[in-house]
N, C-alpha and C positions, 0 to 999 in steps of 0.2 A: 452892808458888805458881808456877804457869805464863805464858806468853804469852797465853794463853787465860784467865787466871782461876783464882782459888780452885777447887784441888781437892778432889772429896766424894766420898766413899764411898760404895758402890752402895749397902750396907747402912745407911746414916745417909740413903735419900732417900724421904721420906715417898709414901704410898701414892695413885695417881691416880684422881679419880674420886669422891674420899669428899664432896666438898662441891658441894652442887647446884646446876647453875647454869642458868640458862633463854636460849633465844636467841630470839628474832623477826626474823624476816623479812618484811617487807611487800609487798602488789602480785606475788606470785607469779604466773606464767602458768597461767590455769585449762585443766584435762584436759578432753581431748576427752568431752562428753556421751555419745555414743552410736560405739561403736569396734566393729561385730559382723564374724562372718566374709564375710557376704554385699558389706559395704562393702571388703573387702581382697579380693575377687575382682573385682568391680568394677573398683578401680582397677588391676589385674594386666588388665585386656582391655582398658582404655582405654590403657593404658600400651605395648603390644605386648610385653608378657613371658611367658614359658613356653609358648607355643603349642604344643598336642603332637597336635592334630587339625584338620584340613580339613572342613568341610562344603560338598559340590560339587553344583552345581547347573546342567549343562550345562558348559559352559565358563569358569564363575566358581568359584572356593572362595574360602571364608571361614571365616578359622582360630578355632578355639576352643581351650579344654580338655574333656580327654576326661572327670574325675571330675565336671566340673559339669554338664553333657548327661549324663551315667549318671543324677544323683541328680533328674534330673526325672520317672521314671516308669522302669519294670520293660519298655516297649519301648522306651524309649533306651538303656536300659543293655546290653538283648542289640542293638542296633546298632551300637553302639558297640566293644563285644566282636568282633562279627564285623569289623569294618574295623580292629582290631589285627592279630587273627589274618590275615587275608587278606595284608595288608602285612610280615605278618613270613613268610610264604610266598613272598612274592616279593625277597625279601631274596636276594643272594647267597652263599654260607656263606665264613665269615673265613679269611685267609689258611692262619693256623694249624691251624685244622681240617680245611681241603684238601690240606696238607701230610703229618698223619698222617693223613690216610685214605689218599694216595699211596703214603706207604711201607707200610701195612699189606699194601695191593694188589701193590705188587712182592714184598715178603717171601713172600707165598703164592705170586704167582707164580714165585717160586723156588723154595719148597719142593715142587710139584707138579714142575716140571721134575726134580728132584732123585728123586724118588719115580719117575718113569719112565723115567729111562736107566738102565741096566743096568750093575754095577762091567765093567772089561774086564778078562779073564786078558790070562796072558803068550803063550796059544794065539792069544786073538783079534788081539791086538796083533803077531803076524807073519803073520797073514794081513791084517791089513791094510797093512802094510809092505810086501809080495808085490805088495800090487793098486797100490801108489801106482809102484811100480819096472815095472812092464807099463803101466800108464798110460803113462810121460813115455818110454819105450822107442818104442811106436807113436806117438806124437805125433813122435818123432822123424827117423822113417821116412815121413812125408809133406813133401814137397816145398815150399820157400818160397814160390814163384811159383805152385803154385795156387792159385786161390781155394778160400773153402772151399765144403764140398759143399751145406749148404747156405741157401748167400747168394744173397740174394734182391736183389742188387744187381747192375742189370744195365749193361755199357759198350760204346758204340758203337766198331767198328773204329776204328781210325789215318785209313785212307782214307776213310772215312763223316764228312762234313760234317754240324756240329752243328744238328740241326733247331732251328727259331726256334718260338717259343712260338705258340702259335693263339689268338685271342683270340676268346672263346665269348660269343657275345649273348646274356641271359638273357631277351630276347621274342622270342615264338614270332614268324615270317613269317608277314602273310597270305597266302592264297591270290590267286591269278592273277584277275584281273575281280572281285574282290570286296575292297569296301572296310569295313573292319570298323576300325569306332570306337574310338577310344583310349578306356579307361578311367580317369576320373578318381583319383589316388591318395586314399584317404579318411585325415583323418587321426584319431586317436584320443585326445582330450583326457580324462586321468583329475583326476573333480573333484577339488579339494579341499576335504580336510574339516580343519577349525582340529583342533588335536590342543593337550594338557596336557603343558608337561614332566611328567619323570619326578619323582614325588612325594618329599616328604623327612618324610615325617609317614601316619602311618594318615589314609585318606581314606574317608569317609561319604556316599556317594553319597544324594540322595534324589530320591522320585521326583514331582518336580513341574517345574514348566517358569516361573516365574518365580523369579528370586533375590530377589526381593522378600520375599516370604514368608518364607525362610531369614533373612533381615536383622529380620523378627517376631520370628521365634522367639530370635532372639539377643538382642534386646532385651526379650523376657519373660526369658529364662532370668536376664541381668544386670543386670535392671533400670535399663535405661538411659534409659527416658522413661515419663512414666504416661499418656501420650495412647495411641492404638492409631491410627498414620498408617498407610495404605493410598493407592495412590493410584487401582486401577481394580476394578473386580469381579470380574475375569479371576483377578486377585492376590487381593483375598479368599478364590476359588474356593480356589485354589491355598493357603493359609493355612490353612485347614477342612478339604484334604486332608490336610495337614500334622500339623493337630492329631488326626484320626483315627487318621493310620497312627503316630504315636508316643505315643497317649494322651496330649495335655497337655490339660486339662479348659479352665484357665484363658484357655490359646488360643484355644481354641475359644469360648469366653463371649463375648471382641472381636469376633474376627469376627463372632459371631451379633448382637451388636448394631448392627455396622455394617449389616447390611440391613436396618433399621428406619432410617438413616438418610439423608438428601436423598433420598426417595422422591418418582420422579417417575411420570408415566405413560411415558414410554419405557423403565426400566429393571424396572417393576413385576412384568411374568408375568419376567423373566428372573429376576430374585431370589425370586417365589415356584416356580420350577423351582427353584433352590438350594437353598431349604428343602427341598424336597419329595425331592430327592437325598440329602441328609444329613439326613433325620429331623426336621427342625426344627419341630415342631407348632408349639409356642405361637407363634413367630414367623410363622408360616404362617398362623395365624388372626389375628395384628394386623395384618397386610400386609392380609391380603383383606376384615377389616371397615371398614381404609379407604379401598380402590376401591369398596365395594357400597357406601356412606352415600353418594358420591358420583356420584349421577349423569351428571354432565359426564365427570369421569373414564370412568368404565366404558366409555360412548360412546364417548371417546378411544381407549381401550385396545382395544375390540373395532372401532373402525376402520382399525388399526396392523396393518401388514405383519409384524411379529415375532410376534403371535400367532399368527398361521399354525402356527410349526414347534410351538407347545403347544396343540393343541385340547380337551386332556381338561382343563388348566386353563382356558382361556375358560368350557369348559361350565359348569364349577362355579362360576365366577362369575357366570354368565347364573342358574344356578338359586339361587344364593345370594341374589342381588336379584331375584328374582321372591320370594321367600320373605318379605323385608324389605317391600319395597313393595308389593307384591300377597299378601298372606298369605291362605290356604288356610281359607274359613268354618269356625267349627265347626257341626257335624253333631247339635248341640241347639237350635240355634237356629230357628224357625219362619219358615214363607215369609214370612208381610209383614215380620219382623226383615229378612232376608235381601234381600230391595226393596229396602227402606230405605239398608241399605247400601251399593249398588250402585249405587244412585240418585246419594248423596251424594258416593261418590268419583268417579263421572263429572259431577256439578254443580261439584262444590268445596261447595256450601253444603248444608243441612238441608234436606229437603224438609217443604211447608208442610203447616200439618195440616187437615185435614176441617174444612168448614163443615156447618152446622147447617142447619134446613130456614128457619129465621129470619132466617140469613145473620151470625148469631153464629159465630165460632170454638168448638169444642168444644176442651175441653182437661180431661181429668182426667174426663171422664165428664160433667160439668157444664153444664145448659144457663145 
């Protein structure tokens, strides 16, 4: 018997576990539904963590990851690739590695010295002991107070007063009776051009000229809104570039639907130039079937000074609505069909039909 209690032997303590027992816990916090990878990268770029690439777009970047721009398509991934490689080319090499390549460079360059002087004898080694003892022998034999023979260092006598310096004009004198005009000094202002510091990450240059775009692709890539905001068409251009030069399909789908949307008559041949740049058929034929149903429009648009710089699309809307509203007879049909309805679309109405000698309407053959 202890302070503690009745002692028991390990061997006398019945076995744990053998008798079942059941617990409940109530009201537990329910797990997240839906936990995928795309939602943990997500919040790693909203969060500012692990940025390990730059996308530059003039004088802006905007940081991403490099593994999630690779896995959008087979050309981001070789872009991507190449703006590692380039930044690790401009790297400068580590301490340590500058250090043995130093010594490796000396160590040769000792062994090369070493490989081309010559051992000396005990011959050569008194002739040149001979030449060092005739040396300092004539050097001893020339006089302290001369100069040497040949110094180029010249001094004016005792008696000779030290000439004062001359002060040299560097403009020329005019001439005598003639007055010759001072030239204005020009001076020479070098622009400035903004400059990027020096980068701390591989940097992916692309080639468009709005950062806007760049800020699409970033919110496709992460999913960070399901609208497709734009704010000018300069910047869609630039988007549809985008989506070309690095294959992202889905990019490109937005943007093409943006030029089906707030179509007016000001921006009309400009957006069907777009299509017609990047291949856009099907949008190119809803764009133009609804300025040609639209007569007013049409009129608009080919009274607009912006159609000027595209006349080869004017044309084809001029002949696309002559097509629609003036359509082309067919070529079975007989001259009085043919009257008739030439008749009608210059009346608006039906022309009347033939009286009878009775002053009956004939209709159907029928007096």
């Amino acid at each position: 018997m202890t302070q503690w209690g009745k002692v028991i032997a390990v061997s006398n303590l019945q076995a744990a576990g053998t008798t079942p027992l059941e617990i409940q816990v109530d009201d537990l916090p329910s797990l997240p539904t839906e936990r995928n990878l795309a939602e943990g990268i997500k919040i790693l770029y909203q969060t500012c963590q692990l940025y390990d690439l730059n996308l530059v777009v003039g004088t802006t970047r905007l940081p991403a990851h490099k593994v999630v721009l690779a896995s959008m398509s087979r050309a981001c991934c070789e872009q991507v690739q190449k703006a590692v490689k380039d930044f690790q080319q401009r790297q400068p090499p580590s301490p340590s590695t500058a250090s043995s390549d130093l010594e490796k460079a000396e160590k040769a360059e000792k062994a090369e010295k070493a490989e081309k002087t010559p051992t000396s004898g005990p011959e050569e080694k008194t002739v040149q002991a001979d030449l060092e003892v005739a040396t300092t022998s004539s050097l001893a034999q020339v006089p302290a107070a001369s100069p040497p023979i040949y110094s180029n260092q010249w001094k004016a006598p005792s008696s000779t007063a030290p000439v004062p310096p001359v002060a040299v004009d560097a403009k020329a004198e005019p001439a005598e009776g003639k007055n010759v005009p001072e030239e204005p000094q020009k001076t020479l202002e070098e622009p400035t051009v903004p400059s990027l510091p020096a980068p701390t990450r591989p940097e992916m240059h692309l080639d468009i000229a709005s950062p806007e775009a760049a800020r699409a692709l970033l919110d496709l890539v992460y999913g960070l809104g399901s609208e497709y905001n734009i704010s000018s068409d300069a910047a869609n251009q630039d988007v549809l570039r985008l989506a070309t030069q690095l294959d992202v399909p889905c990019l490109q789908e937005s943007a093409t639907r943006y030029l089906g949307q707030n179509l007016t008559c000001q921006n009309a041949v400009s957006r069907l130039q777009t299509c017609k740049e990047f291949g856009l058929e099907e949008m190119y034929g809803a764009i133009e079937e609804e300025v040609v149903y639209s007569r007013d429009a049409l009129q608009r648009i080919a009274a607009a000074e912006e159609v000027i710089k595209f006349p080869e699309i004017l044309q084809g809307l001029l002949v696309r609505s002559a097509q629609v509203h003036n359509p082309v007879p067919d070529a079975r049909e007989g001259k009085e069909a043919k009257r008739k309805r030439v008749a009608e679309l210059k009346s608006g109405r039906p022309e009347k039909l033939p009286k009878a000698s009775s002053g009956r309407a004939v209709a159907g053959g029928g007096a």
